[in-house]
MIROKE-404140 format. One record per residue (C-alpha): residue in three letters; residue number from 1; x, y, z. Coordinates in steps of 0.05 Angstrom, whole numbers. Layout:
! residues N
[gudo ALA,NUM,[X,Y,Z]]
...
//
This chain:
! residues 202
[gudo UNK,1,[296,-562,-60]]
[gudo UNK,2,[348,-540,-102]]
[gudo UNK,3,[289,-523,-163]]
[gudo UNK,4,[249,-497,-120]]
[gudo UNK,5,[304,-448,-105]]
[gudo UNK,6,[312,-440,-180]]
[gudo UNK,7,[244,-423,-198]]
[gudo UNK,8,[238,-371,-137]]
[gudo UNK,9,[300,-344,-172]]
[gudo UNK,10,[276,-338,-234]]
[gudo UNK,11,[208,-315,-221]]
[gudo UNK,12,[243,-261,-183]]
[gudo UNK,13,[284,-240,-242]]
[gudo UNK,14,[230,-235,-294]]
[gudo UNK,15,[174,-200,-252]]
[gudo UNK,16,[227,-144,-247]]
[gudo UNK,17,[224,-139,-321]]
[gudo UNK,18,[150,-130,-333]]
[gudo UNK,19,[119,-83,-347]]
[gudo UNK,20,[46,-74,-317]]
[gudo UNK,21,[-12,-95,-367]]
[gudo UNK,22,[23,-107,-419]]
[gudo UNK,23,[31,-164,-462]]
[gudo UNK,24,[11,-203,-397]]
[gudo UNK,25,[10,-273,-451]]
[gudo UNK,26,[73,-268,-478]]
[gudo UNK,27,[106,-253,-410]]
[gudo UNK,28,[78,-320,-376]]
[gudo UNK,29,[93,-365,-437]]
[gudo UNK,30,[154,-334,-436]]
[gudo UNK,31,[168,-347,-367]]
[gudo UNK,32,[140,-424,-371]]
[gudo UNK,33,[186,-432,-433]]
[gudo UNK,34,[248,-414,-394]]
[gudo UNK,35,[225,-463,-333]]
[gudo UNK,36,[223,-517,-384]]
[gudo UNK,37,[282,-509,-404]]
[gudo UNK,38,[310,-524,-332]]
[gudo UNK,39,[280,-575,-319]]
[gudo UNK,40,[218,-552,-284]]
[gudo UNK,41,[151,-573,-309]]
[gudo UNK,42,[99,-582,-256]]
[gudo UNK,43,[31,-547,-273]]
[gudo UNK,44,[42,-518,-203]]
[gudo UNK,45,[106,-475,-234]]
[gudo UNK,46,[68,-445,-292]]
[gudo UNK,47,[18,-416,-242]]
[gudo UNK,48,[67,-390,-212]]
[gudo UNK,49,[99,-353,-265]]
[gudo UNK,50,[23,-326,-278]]
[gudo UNK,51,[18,-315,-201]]
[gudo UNK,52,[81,-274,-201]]
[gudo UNK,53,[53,-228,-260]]
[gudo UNK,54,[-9,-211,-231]]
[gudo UNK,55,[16,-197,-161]]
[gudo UNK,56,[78,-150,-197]]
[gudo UNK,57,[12,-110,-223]]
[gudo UNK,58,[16,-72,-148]]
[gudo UNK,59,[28,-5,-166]]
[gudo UNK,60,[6,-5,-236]]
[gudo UNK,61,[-48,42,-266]]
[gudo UNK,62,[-100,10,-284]]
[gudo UNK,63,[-110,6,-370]]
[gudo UNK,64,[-152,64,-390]]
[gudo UNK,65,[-210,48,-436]]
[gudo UNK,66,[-276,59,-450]]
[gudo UNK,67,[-325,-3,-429]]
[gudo UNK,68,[-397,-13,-441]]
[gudo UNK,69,[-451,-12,-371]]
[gudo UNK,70,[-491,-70,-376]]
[gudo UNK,71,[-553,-24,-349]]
[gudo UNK,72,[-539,22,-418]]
[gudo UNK,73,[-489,77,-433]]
[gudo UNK,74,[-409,72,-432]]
[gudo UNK,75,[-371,94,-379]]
[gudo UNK,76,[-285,103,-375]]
[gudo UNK,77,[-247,82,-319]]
[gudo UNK,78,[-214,144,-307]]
[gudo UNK,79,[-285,173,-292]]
[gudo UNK,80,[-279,127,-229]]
[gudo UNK,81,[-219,159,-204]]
[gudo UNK,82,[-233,191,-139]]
[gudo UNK,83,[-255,126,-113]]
[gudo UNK,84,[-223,67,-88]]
[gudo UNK,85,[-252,16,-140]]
[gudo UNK,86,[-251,-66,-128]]
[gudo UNK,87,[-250,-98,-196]]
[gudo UNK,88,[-275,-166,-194]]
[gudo UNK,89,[-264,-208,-261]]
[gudo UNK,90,[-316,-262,-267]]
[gudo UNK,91,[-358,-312,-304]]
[gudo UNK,92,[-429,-353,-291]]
[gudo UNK,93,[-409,-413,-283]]
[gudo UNK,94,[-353,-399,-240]]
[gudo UNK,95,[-356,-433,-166]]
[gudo UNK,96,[-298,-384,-126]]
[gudo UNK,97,[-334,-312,-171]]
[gudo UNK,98,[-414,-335,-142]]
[gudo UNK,99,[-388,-350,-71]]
[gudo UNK,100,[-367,-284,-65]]
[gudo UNK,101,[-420,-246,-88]]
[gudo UNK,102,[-455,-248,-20]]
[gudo UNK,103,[-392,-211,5]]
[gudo UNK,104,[-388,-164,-54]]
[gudo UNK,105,[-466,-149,-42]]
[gudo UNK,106,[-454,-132,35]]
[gudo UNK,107,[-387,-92,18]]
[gudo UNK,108,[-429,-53,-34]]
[gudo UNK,109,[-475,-32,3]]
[gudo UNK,110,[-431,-10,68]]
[gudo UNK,111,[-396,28,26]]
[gudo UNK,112,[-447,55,-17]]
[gudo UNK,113,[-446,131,7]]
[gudo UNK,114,[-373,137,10]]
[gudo UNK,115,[-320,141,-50]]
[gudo UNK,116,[-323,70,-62]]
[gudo UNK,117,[-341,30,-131]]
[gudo UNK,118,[-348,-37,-148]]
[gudo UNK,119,[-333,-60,-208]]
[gudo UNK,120,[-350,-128,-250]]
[gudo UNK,121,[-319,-153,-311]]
[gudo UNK,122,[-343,-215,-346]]
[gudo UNK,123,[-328,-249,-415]]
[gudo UNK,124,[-401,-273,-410]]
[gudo UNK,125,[-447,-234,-458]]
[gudo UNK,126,[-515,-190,-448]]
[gudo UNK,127,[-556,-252,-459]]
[gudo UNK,128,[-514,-297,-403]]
[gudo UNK,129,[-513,-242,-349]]
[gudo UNK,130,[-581,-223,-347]]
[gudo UNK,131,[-600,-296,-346]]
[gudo UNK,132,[-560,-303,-285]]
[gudo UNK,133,[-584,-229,-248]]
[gudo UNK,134,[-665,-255,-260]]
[gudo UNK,135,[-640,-328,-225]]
[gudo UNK,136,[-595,-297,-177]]
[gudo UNK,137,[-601,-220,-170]]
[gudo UNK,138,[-543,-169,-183]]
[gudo UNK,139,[-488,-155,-127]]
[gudo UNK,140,[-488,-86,-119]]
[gudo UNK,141,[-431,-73,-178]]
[gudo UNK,142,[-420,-27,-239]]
[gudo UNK,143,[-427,-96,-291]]
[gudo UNK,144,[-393,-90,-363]]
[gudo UNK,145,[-368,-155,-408]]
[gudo UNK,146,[-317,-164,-460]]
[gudo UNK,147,[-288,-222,-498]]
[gudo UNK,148,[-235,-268,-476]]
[gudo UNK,149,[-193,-258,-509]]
[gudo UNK,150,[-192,-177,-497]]
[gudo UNK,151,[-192,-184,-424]]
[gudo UNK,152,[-123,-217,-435]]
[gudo UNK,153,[-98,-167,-472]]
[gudo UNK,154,[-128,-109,-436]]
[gudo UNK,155,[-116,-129,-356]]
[gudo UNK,156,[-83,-185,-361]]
[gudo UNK,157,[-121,-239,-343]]
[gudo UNK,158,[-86,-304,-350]]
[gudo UNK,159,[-94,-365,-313]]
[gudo UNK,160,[-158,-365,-271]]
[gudo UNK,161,[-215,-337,-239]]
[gudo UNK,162,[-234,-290,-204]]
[gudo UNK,163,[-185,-245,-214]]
[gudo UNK,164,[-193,-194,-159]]
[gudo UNK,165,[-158,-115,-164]]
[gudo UNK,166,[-163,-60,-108]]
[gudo UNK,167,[-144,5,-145]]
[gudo UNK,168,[-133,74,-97]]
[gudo UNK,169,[-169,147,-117]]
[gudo UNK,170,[-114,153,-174]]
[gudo UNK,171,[-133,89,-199]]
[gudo UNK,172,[-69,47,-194]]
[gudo UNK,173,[-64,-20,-160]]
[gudo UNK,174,[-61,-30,-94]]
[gudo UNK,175,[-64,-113,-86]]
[gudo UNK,176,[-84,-160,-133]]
[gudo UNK,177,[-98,-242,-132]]
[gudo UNK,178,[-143,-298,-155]]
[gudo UNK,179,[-178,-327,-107]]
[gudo UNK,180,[-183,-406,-99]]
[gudo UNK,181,[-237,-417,-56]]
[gudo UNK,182,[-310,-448,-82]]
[gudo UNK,183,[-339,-461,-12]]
[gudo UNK,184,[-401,-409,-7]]
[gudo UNK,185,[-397,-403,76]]
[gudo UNK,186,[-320,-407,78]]
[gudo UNK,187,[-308,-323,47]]
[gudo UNK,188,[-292,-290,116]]
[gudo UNK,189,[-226,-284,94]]
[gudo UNK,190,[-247,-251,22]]
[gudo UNK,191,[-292,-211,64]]
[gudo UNK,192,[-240,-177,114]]
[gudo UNK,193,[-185,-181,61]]
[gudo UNK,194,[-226,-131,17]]
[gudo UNK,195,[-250,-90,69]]
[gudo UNK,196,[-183,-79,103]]
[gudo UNK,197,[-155,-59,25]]
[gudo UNK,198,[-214,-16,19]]
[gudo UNK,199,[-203,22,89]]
[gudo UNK,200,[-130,33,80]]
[gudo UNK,201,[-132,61,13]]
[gudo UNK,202,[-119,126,-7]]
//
């Protein structure tokens, strides 16, 4: 009890120290170094430190930068403002990211003639993703890709996926949180969650 105490103490300390997207790596090995040396080492801690990052994003803008559309062109992200944008970081292979998509799909396309956008991020390249969209169709999202290791550095993206974001019209943060949940007929939860965000942004 007494380290659990700790670790709520200290994770409390250093998310009030960060500072939004930035050097999202550093902070969590950072944070993980200075469990250690108390004593705490369980797995489960380090997610939390990574847990506590990306939750402290909530009221962060959103990095500005110019990304590549998988259907052709380059588009910015501060040519979505306006909208209230769900940003869904995601891969192929990745159980929790495919049973969602059904959810995504039907969000997308309730939403589809009001100032909503949906946006997907994956470190999968050109090649990958359309191999997946001819298997298993798009899901109704504005689909770019970049590398690993620049999705860490860029929106800090740390310890797993998917890595969901809801941003408002002026694109900063209104929630975001991985998800943990593979099973395909399980995602009311995902479903209402997003919806809810979506309907009481501004």
């Amino acid at each position: 009890m007494k380290k659990l105490f700790l670790l709520f103490l200290l994770l409390q300390q250093f998310a009030s120290a960060q500072d939004c997207f930035k050097s999202c790596r550093e902070r969590s090995v950072t944070c993980w170094e200075k469990l250690k040396a108390r004593g705490i080492t369980s797995t489960d801690s380090a997610l939390a430190c990574d847990n506590e990052i990306i939750r402290d994003l909530k009221g962060c803008a959103f990095p500005e930068i110019t990304l590549n559309n998988y259907e052709g062109g380059k588009f910015t992200i501060s040519g979505l403002k306006g909208n209230v944008v769900f940003v869904h970081f995601w891969f192929t292979t990745c159980a929790t990211c495919i049973a969602e998509m059904p959810s995504i799909t039907k969000l997308s396309e309730q939403y589809k003639d009001r100032a909503v956008k949906f946006l997907a991020i994956s470190f999968n390249d050109t090649k990958t993703l359309q191999a997946f969209f001819n298997k298993r169709g798009s899901f109704g999202s504005i689909q770019t890709s970049l590398e690993q290791k620049a999705l860490e550095a860029e929106f800090c993206l740390l310890s797993g996926y998917p890595m969901n974001l809801v941003l408002d019209k002026d694109g900063k943060v209104i929630e975001a949180w991985v998800e943990e949940n593979p099973e395909a007929d399980k995602q009311d939860g995902f479903y209402n969650k997003v919806k809810t965000l979506i309907e009481t942004a501004k």
